[in-house]
PABAVEX-91266 format. One record per residue: residue in three letters; z, y, x of N, C-alpha, C in turn. Coordinates in steps of 0.1 Angstrom, whole numbers, padded with zeros to 4 digits, always signed. Atoms other than C-alpha are relative to their C-alpha. Last residue first. Layout:
# PABAVEX-91266
ALAZYXZYXZYX...
# end
This chain:
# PABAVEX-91266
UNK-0015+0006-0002+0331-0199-0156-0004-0013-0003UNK-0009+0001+0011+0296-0189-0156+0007-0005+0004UNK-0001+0012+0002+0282-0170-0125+0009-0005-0012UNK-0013+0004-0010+0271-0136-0130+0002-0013-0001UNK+0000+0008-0007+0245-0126-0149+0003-0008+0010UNK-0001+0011+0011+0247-0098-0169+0000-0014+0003UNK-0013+0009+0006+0266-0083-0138-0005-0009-0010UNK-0011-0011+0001+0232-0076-0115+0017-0005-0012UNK-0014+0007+0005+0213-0095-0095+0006+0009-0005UNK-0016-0008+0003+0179-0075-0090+0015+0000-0007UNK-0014+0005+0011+0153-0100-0083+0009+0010+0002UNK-0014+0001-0002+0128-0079-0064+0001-0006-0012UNK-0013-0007+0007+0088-0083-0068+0013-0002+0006UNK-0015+0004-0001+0055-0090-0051+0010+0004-0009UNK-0014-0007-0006+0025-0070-0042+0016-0003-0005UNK-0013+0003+0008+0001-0099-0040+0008+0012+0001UNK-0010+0000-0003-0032-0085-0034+0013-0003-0006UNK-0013-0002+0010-0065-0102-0035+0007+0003+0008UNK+0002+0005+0015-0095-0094-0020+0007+0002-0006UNK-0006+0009+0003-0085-0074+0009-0006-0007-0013UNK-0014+0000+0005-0108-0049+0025+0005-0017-0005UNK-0006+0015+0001-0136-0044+0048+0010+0003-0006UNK-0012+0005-0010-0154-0010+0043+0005-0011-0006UNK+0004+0015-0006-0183-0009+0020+0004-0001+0011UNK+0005-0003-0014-0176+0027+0011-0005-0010+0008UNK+0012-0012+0003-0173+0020-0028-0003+0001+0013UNK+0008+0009+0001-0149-0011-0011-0013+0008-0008UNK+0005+0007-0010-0126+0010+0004-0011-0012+0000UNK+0009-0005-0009-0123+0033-0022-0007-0006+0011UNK+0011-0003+0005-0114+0007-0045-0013+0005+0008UNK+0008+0010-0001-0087-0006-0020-0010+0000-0008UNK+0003+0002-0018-0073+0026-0013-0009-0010-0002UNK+0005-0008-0007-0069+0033-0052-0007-0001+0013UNK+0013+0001+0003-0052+0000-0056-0012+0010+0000UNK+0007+0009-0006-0030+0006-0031-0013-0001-0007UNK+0005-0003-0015-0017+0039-0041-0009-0009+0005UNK+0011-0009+0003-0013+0027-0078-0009+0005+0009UNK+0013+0009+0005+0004-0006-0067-0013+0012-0001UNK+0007+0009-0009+0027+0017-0047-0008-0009-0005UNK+0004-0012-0011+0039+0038-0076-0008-0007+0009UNK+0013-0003+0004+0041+0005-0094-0007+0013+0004UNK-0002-0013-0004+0072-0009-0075-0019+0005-0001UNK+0013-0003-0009+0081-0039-0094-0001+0013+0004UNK+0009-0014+0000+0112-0049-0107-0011+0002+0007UNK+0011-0002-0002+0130-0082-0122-0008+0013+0002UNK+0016-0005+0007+0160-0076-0140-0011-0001+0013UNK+0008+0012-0008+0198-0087-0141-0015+0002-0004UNK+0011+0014+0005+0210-0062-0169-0006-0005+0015UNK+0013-0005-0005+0240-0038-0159-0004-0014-0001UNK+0000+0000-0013+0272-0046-0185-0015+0006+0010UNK-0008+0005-0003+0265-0022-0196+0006-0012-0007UNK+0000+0006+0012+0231-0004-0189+0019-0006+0000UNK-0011-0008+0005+0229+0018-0159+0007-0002-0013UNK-0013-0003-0006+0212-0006-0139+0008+0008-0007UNK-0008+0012+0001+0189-0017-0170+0011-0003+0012UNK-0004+0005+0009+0176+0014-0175+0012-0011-0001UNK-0011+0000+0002+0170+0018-0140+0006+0002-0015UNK+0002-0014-0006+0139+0000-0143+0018+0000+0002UNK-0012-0011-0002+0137-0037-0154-0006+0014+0008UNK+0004-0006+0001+0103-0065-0163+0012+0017+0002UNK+0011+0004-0012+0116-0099-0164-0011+0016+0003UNK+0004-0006+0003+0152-0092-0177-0017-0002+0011UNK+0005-0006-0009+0180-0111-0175-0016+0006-0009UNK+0015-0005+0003+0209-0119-0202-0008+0007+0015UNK+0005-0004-0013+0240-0142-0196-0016+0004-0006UNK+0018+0000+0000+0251-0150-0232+0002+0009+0014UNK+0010+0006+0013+0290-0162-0238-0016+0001+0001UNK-0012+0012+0011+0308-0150-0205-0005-0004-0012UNK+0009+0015+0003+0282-0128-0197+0006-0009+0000UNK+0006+0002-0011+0284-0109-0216+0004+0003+0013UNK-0004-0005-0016+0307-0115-0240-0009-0002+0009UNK+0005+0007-0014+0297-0116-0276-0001+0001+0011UNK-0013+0005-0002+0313-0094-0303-0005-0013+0006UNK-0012+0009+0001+0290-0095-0326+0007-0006+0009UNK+0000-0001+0015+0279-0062-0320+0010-0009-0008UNK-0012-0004+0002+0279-0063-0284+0005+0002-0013UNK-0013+0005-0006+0256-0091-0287+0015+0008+0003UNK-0002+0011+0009+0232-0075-0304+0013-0003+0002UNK-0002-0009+0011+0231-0041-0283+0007-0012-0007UNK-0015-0001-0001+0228-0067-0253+0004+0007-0009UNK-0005+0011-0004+0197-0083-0268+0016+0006-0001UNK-0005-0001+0012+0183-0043-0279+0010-0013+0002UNK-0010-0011+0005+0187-0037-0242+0006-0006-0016UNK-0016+0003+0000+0170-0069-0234+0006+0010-0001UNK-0002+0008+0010+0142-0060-0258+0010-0005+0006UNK-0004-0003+0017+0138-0029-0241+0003-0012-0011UNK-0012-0007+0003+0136-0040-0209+0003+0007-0002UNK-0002-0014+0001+0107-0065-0214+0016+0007+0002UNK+0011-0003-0009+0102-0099-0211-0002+0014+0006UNK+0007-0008+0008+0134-0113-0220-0009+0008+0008UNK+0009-0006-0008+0151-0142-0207-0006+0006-0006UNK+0011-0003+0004+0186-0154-0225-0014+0007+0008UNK+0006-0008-0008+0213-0172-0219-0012+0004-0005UNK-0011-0013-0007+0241-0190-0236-0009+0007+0011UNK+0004-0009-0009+0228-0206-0266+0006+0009+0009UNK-0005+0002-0017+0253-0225-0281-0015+0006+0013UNK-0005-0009-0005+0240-0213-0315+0015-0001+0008UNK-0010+0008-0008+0213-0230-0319+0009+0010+0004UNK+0005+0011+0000+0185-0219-0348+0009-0010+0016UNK+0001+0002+0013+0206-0190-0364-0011-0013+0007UNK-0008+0000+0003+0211-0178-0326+0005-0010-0009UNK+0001+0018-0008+0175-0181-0320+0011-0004+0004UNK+0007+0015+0003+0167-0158-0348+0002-0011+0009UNK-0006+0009+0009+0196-0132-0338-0003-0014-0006UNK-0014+0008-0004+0186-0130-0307+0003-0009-0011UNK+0001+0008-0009+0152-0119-0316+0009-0010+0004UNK+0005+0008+0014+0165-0092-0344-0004-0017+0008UNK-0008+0006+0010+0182-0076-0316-0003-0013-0008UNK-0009+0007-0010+0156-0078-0286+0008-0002-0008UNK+0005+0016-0002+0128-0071-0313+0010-0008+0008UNK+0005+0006+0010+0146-0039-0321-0003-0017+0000UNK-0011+0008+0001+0152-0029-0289+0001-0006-0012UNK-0014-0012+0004+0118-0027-0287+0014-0004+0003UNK-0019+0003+0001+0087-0044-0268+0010+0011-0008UNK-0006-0008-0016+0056-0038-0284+0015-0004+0004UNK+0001-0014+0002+0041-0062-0311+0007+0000+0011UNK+0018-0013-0003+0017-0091-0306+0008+0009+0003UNK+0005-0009+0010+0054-0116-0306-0012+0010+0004UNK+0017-0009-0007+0069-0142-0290-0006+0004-0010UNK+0001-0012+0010+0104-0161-0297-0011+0011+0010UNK+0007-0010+0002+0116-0191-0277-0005+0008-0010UNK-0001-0011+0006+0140-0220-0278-0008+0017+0006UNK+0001-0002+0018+0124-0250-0272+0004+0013-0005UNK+0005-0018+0000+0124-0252-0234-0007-0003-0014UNK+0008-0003+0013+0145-0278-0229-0004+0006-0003UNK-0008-0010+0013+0166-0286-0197-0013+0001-0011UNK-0004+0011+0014+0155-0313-0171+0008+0009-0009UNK-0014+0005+0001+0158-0287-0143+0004-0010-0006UNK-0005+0014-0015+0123-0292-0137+0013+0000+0004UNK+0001+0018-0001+0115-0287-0174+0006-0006+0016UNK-0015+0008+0005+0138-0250-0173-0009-0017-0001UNK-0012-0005+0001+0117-0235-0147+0011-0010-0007UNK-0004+0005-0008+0087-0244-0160+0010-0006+0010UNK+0000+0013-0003+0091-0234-0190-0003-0007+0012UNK-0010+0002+0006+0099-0199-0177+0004-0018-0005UNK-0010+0004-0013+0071-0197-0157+0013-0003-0004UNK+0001+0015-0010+0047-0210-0186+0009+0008+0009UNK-0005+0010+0007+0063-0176-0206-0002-0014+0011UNK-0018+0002-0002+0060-0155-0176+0003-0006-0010UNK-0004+0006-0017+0021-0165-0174+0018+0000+0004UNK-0002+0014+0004+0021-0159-0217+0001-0010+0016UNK-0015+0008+0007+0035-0126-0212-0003-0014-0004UNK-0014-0002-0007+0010-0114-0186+0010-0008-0003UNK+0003+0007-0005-0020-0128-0210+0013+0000+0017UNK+0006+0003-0013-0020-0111-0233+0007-0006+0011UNK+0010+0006+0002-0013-0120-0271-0007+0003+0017UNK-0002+0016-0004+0026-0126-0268-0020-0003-0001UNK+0011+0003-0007+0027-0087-0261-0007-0012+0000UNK+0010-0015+0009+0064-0087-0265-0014-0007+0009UNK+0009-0004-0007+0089-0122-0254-0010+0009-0008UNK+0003-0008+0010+0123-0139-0262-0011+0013+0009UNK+0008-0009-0003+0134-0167-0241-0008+0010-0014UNK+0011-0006+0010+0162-0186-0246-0008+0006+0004UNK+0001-0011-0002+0186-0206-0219-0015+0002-0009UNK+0006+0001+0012+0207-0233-0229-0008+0014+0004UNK+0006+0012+0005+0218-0245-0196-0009+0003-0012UNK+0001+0001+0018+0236-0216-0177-0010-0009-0002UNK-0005+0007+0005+0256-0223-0142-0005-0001-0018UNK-0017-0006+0006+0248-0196-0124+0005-0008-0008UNK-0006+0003-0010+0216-0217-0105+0016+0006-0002UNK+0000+0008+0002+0201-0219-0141+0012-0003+0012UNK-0012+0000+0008+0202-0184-0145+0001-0016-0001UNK-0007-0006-0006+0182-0182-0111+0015-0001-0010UNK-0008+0005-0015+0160-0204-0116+0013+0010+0000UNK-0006+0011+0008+0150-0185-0149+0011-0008+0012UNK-0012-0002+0010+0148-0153-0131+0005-0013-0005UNK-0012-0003-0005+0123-0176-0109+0013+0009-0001UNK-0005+0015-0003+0102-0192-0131+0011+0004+0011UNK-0010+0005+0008+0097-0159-0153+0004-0010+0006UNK-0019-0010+0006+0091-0139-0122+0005-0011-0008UNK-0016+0000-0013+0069-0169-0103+0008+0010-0003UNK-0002+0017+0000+0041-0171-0135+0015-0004+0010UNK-0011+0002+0014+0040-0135-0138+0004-0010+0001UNK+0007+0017+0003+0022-0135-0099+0012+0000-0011UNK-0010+0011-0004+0021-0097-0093-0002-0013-0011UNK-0010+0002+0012-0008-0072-0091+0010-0013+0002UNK-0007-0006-0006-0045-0062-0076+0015-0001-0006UNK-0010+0002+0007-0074-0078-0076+0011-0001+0008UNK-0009-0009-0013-0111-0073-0063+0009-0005-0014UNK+0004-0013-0007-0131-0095-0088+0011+0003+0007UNK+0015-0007-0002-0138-0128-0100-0005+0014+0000UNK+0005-0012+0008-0102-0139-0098-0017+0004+0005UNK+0014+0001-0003-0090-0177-0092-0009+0014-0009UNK+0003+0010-0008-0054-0176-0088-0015-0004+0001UNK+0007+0007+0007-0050-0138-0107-0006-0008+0011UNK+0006+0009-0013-0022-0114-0095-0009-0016-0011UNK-0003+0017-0005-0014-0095-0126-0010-0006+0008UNK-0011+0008+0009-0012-0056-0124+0001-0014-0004UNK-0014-0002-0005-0047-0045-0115+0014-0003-0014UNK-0015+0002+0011-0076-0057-0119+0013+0000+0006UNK-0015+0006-0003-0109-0047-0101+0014+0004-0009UNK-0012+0004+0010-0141-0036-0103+0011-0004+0009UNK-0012+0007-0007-0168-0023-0079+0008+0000-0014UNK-0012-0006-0003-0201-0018-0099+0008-0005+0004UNK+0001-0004-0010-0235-0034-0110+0010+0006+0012UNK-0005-0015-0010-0231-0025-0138-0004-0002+0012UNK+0015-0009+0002-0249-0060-0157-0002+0015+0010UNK+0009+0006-0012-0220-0081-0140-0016+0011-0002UNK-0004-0001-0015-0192-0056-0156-0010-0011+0008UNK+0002-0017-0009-0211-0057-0187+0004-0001+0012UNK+0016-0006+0002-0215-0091-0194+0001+0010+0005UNK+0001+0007-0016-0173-0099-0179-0016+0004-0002UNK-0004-0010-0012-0167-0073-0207-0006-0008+0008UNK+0011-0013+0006-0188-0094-0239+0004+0010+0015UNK+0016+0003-0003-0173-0127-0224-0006+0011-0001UNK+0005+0009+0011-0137-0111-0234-0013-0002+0010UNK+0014-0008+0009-0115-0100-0206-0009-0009-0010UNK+0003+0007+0012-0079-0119-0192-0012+0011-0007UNK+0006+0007+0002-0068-0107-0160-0011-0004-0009UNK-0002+0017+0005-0047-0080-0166-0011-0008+0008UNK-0015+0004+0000-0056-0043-0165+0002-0014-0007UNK-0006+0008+0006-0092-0030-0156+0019-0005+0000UNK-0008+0005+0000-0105-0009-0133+0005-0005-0011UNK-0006+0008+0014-0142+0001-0132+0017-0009+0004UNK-0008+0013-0001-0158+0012-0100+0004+0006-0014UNK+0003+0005-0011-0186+0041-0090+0013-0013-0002UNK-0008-0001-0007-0190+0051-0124+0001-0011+0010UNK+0006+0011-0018-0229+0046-0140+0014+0005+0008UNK-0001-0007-0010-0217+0074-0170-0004-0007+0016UNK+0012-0008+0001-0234+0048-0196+0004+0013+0009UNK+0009+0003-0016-0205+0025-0177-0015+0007-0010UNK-0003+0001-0015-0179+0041-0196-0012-0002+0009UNK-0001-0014+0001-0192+0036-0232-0002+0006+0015UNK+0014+0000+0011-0197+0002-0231-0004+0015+0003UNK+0008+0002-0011-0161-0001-0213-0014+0005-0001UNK+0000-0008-0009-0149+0016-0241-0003+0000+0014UNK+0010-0017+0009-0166+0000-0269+0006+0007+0015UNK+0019-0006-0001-0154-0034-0246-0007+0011-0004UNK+0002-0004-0015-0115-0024-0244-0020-0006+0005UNK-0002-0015-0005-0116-0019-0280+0001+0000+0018UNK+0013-0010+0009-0126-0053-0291-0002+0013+0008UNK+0011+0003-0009-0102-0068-0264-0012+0003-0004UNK+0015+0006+0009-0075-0050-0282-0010-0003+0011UNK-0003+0015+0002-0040-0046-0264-0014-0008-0004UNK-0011+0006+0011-0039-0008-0273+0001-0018-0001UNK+0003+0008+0010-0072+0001-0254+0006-0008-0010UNK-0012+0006+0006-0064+0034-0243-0007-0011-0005UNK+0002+0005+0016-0097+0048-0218+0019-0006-0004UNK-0014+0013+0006-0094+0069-0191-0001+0000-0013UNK+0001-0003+0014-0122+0089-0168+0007-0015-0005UNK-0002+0013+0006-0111+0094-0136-0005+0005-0014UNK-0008-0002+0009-0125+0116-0107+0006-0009-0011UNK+0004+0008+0014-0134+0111-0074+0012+0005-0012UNK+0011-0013+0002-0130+0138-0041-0003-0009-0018UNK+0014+0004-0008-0109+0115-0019-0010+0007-0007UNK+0000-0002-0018-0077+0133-0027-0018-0003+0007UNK+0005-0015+0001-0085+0128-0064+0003+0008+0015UNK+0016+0004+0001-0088+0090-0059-0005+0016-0001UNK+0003+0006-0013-0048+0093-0041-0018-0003-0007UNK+0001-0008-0013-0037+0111-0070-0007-0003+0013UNK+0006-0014+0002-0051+0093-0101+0002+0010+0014UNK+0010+0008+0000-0035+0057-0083-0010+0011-0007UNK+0003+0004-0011-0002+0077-0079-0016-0001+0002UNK-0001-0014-0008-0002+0090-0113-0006+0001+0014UNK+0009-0012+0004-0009+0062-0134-0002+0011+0008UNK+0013+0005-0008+0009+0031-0124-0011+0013+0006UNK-0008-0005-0016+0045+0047-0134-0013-0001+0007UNK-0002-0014-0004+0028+0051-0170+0000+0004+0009UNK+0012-0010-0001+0007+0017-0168+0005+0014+0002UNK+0014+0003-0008+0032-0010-0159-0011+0013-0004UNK-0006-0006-0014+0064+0013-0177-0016+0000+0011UNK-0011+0011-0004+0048+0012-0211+0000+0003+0015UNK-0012-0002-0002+0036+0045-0224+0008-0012+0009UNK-0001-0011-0011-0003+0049-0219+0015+0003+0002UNK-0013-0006+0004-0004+0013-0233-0001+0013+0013UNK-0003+0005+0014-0040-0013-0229+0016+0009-0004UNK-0020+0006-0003-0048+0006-0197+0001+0000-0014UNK-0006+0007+0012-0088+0011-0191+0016-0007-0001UNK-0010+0007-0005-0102+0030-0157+0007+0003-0019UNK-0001+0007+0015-0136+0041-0150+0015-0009-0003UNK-0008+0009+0003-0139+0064-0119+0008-0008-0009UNK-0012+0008+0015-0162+0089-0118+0006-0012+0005UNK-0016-0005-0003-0178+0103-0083+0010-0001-0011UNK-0007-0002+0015-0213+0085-0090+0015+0005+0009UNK-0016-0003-0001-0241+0087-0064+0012+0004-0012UNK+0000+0013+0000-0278+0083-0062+0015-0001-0003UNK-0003+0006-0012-0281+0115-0046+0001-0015-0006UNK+0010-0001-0014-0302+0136-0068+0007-0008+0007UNK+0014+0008+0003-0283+0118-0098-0009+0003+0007UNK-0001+0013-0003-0246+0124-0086-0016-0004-0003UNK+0001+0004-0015-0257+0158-0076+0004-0015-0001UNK+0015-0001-0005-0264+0166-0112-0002-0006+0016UNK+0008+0011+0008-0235+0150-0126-0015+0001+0004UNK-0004+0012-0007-0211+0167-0102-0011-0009-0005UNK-0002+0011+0009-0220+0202-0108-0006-0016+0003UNK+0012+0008-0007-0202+0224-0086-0002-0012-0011UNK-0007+0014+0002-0184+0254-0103-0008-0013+0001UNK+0011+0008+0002-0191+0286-0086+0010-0014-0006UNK-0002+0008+0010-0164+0314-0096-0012-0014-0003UNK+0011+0003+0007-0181+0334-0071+0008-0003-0016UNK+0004-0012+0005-0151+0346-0050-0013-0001-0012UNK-0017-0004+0007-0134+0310-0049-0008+0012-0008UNK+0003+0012+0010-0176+0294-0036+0013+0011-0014UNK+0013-0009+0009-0175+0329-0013-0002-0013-0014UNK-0003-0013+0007-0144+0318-0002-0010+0005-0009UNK-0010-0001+0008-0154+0283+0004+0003+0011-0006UNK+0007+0005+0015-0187+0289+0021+0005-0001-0006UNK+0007-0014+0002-0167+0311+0049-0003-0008-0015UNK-0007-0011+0002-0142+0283+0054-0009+0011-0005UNK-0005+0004+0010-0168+0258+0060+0010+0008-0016UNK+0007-0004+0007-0185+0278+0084+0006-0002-0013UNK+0000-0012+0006-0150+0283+0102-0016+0002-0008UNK-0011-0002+0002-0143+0242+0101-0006+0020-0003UNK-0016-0005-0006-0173+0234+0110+0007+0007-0009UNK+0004-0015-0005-0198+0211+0087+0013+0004+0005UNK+0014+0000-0007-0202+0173+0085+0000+0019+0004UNK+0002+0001-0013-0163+0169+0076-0012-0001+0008UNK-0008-0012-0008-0173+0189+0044+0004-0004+0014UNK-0008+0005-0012-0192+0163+0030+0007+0011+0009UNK-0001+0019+0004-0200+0169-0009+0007-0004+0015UNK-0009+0000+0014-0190+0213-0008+0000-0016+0000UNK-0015-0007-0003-0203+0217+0027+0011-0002-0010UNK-0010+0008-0009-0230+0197+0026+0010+0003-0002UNK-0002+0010+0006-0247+0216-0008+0016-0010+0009UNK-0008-0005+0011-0237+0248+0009+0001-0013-0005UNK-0019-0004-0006-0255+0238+0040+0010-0004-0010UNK-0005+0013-0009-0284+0227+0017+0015+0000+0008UNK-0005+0008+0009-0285+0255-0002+0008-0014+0004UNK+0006+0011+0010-0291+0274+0029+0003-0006-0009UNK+0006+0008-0004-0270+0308+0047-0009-0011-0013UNK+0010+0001-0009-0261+0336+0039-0007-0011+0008UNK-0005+0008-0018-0232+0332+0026-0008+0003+0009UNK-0013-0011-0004-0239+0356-0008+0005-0006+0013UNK+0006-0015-0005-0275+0340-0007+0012+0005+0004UNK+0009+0000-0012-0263+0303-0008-0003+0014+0010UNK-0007+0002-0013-0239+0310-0032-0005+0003+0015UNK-0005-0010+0000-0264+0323-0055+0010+0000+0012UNK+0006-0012-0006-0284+0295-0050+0007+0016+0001UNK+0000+0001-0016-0258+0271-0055-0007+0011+0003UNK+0005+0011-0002-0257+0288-0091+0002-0004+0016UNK+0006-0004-0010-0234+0309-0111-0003-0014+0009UNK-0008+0009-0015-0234+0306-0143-0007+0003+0013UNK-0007-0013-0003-0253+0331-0170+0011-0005+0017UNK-0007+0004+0014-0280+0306-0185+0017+0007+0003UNK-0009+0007-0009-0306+0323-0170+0013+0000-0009UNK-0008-0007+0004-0339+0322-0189+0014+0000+0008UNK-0005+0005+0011-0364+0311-0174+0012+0006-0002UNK-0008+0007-0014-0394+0331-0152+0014-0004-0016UNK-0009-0002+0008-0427+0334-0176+0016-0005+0010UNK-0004+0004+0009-0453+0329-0152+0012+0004-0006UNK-0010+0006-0003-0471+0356-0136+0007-0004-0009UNK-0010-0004+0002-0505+0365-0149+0014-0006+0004UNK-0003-0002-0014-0539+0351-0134+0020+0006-0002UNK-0002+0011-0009-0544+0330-0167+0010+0005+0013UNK+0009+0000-0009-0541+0361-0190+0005-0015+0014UNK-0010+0005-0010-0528+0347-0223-0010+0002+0014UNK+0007+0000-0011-0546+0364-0251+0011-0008+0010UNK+0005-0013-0009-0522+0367-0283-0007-0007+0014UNK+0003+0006-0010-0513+0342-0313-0005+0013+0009UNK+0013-0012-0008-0495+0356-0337-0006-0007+0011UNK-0001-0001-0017-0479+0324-0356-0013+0011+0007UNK+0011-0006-0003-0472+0325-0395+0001+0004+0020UNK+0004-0012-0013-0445+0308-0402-0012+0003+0005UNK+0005-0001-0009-0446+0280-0434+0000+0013+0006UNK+0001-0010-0003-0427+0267-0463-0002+0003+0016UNK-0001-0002-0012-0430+0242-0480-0004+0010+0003UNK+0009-0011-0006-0424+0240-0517+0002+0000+0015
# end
């Protein structure tokens, strides 16, 4: 059975004033406007470029913006003006050190400039870092940041379709097809290694998280590297999808123990897996570093206050986050910037690694 309304229909006098709409209870520029006394426009300037208006108009339009409870809306003035104030930004781990420390900085210094972020998790997945890209750029955000290098065909499509600033941060990339921002993996693991090679150790293992991007497979090749051009053997390794633990640093040892066990060094990618490493090792009663010299391609103070203290590789990701930031904005503004940045790392000698007797 359908069921139907019956509609009154009534005269409509033409000359009659139109119906005015409903208000949806917020308060508007226009409202602003009037309680300042001055234009929408003003108001508009004042709130998107504020160094175009003085200092004591500015001031007035403010209070009366506080005293209103006006709240400016960003989606509408991005689409009268052509203009996006989002900032699109995907980190495969919201815990591990490269994205937590990364995070703050590189959010503070885009929220200084007036932009905001929207943040994806993509847990390692290159599936899941397209839906969210996908997603992302139906808001048209004025850049897209990325983590790593390494994107599927389906991302690098979008990112050319957008239209948009990009850039990758956290591994330095020798032929990158956008802004880029991060250190050369390839020269930590080759030079930790170097280094335990220059203390006198020979058999040196490597044990590695993450083994499907693309970070951990550049400090893997630096590693072999490292040990071919000493004429040493780079057979003993251990790599893995999942996250670093200490766990994996235990259990890790022990497998490459049980396949040579005159092993006397080890490189680990993470530091949590040389924690679990040295856990191991004090266990059975293995001297470090008198028996296993352990470094660490990725350290905090964890691994200073560790004991013995872990030999570790650090970066200073606070400052990556500032930079990259700077160098976004600088290139939404179509100011001159840098392409690529190397920001480098410390070797941080510390006892697991001392010279062998």
């Amino acid at each position: 059975m359908v069921r139907c309304r019956s509609l009154q229909i009534s005269k409509i006098n033409p000359m009659s004033e139109p119906r005015k709409r409903r208000s949806t209870g917020s308060v508007t520029l226009a409202d602003v406007a009037k309680k300042a006394g001055v234009g929408t426009m003003t108001v508009s300037r004042a709130l998107r470029t504020p160094e175009l208006v003085s200092d004591k108009l500015r001031d007035k339009i403010q209070q009366v913006v506080d005293e209103l409870g006006y709240i400016p809306n960003k989606a509408a003035g991005a689409l009268a003006s052509a203009e996006s104030y989002s900032i699109a930004l995907i980190l495969p781990s919201l815990v591990e050190k490269s994205c937590a420390l990364f995070l703050p900085s590189f959010q503070h210094t885009l929220n200084k400039a007036g932009y905001q972020l929207l943040l994806g998790y993509s847990d390692y997945s290159a599936e899941q870092e397209e839906k969210l890209l996908s997603a992302f750029l139906e808001d048209r955000p004025a850049g897209v940041v990325l983590f790593g290098s390494s994107h599927s065909d389906r991302t690098h499509q979008l990112l050319h379709s957008a239209n948009t600033q990009v850039l990758e941060i956290a591994e330095l990339s020798s032929e990158p097809r956008y802004m880029n921002i991060g250190v050369d993996h390839f020269d930590v693991g080759k030079v930790c290694t170097k280094h335990l090679v220059e203390q006198g150790f020979r058999n040196i293992g490597f044990i590695g998280a993450r083994g499907n991007h693309s970070t951990l497979q550049r400090k893997l090749h630096g590693w072999q590297s490292a040990m071919i051009e000493n004429y040493l053997t780079p057979d003993h390794f251990l790599t893995t999808h999942e996250a670093p633990s200490a766990q994996l640093g235990a259990e890790g040892l022990a497998k490459l123990l049980l396949r040579d066990s005159t092993l006397d060094a080890l490189v680990c990618s993470h530091e949590e897996i040389a924690i679990g490493a040295l856990f191991e090792c004090h266990r059975r009663v293995i001297k470090v570093p008198g028996d296993m010299a352990i470094i660490c391609l990725e350290g905090s103070t964890l691994a200073e206050h560790a004991y013995p203290s872990i030999s570790s590789a650090e970066y200073d990701y606070d400052n990556m986050g500032t930079r990259a930031a700077e160098k976004l904005l600088h290139a939404i503004k179509g100011e001159r910037f840098q392409e690529v940045t190397d920001l480098g790392f410390r070797l941080k000698r510390r006892a697991s690694t001392q010279v062998k007797a």
